[in-house]
N, C-alpha and C positions, 0 to 999 in steps of 0.2 A: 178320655185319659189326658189329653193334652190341657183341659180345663184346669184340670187340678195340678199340673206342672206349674203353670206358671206362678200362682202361688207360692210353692215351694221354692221356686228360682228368686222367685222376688223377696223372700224371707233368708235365704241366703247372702245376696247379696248387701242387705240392712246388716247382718251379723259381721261379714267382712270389714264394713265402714266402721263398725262400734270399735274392732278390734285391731282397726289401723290407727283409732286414737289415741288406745292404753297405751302403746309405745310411746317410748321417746324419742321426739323428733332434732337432730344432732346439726344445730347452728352456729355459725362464725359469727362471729363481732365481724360489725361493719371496719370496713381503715379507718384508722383518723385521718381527717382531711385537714387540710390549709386552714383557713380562718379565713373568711371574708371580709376584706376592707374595703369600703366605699371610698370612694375618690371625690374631695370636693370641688367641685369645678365654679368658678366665680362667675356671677351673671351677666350676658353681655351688656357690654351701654352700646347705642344703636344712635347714630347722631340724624337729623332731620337731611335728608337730602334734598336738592333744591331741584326745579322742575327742569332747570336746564341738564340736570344729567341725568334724569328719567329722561325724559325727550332722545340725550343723544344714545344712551343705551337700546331706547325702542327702533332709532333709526340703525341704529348696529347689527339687530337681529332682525329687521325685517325688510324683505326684499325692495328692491327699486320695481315702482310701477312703469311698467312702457309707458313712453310717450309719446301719443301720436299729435301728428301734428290737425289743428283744426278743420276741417271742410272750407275750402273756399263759402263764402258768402256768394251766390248767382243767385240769378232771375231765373228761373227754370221753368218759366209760363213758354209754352211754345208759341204760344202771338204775337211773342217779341221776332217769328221769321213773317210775317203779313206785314206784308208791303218792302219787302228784303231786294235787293238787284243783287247780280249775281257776284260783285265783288264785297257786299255787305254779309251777303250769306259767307261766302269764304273766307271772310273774318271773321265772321262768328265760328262756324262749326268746320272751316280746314274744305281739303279738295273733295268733294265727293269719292265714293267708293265704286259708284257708277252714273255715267250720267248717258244721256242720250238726246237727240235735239230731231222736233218732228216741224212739222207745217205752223211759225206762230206761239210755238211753245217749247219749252226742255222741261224735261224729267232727270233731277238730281237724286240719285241715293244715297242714304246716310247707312250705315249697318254698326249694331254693337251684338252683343254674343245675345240681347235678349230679344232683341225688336229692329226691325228697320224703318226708316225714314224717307217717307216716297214726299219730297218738292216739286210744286208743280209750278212754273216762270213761264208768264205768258207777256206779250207785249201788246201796245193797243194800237199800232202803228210800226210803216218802216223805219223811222227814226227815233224810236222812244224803246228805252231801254227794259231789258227783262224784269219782270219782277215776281215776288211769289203772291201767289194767287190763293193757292192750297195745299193741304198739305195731310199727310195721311199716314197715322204709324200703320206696322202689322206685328204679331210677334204675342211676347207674351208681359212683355210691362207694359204698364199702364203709356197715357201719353206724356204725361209729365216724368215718368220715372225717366223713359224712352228718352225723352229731351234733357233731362237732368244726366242722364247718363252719357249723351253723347260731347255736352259739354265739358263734361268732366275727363273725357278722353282729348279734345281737345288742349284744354289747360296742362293738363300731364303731358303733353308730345311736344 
């Protein structure tokens, strides 16, 4: 039974659609509107700008770079402490950070936050002065970084 329903439903509903067209369907006139008028706008002239005020315009809106200042220019070969006495060393690299004095020889220490600086000044006689003999980073920069770095705390104090 249901097959043949919908048939009948569906021929109903086409009859509905035919007969909501005979009517007449009951419209307004649009409003009259305004009139459109276009506005002539005159074309710009654009004059040549010269590079000097490009330039200061780009320096206007864009930031100032820091400026640092250069690295010192050193020697930062650690061979430059072979053959050092001990008021040569303290011109170069300041007072040690520890030292200690045994039989014939001192142990000067250098310390920066990466690496430390073991000096070894030994003499060859009673009256001949200390000097560095060797020398031994530990830590974790290299020997040059080691030495570059301690100079540079130097210069800065």
């Amino acid at each position: 039974m249901p097959r043949r329903l919908a048939p009948l439903l569906l021929a109903l509903a086409l009859t509905a659609c035919a007969a909501d067209k005979a009517k007449p369907v009951a419209t307004t006139p649009p409003p009259e509107s305004a009139p459109v008028v276009a506005e002539v706008v005159p074309e710009a002239k654009f004059e040549p700008v010269s590079q000097a005020v490009i330039d200061a315009a780009v320096a206007a809106v864009t930031p100032d770079e820091p400026t640092t200042a250069p690295e010192p220019a050193i020697d930062d070969n650690p061979a430059l402490l072979m053959d050092l006495d001990g008021p040569g060393l303290e011109a170069l690299l300041g007072i040690p950070s520890f030292s200690r004095q045994e039989t014939g020889a001192r142990v000067w220490q250098y310390a920066d936050t990466a690496c430390i600086l073991d000096i070894y000044l030994y003499n060859d006689g009673p009256n001949t002065p200390y000097r560095v003999t060797y020398f031994e980073v530990r830590g974790d920069a290299a020997e040059r970084l080691c030495f570059r770095n301690l100079l540079l705390a130097r210069l800065a104090s």
